[in-house]
N, C-alpha and C positions, 0 to 999 in steps of 0.2 A: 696748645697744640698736642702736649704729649698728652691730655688725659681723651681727645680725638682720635689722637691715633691707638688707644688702649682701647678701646668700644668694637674700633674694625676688626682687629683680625681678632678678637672675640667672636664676634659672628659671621667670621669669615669659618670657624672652626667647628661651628656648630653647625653650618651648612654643608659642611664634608664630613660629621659626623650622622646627621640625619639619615643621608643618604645610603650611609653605608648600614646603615642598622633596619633602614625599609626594604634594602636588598635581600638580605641575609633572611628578613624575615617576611618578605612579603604575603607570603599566605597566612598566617599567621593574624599577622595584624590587620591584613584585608580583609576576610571573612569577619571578625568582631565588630571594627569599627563601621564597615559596609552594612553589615548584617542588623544592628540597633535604627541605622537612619532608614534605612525603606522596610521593614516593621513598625517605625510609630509615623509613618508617613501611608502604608496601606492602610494599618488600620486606625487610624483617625480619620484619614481621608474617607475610605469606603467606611466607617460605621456612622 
């Protein structure tokens, strides 16, 4: 049980890390990541 309950708030911690680091940086990381999938989604689709 105790190596069960060592797993959880692991990724209880990185779920309130996430979030705080997509806030902060929202534009940032939404233009890059946004910006690669519909470029090789136009142009493979439309070529």
């Amino acid at each position: 049980m105790s190596e069960k309950k060592a797993p959880l708030p692991r990724f209880i911690a990185t779920d309130h890390m996430p979030p705080k680091m997509i806030r902060p940086n929202p534009q940032p990381s939404a233009p890059q990541p946004k910006a690669p999938q519909p470029s090789q989604g136009n142009n493979g689709g439309g070529k």
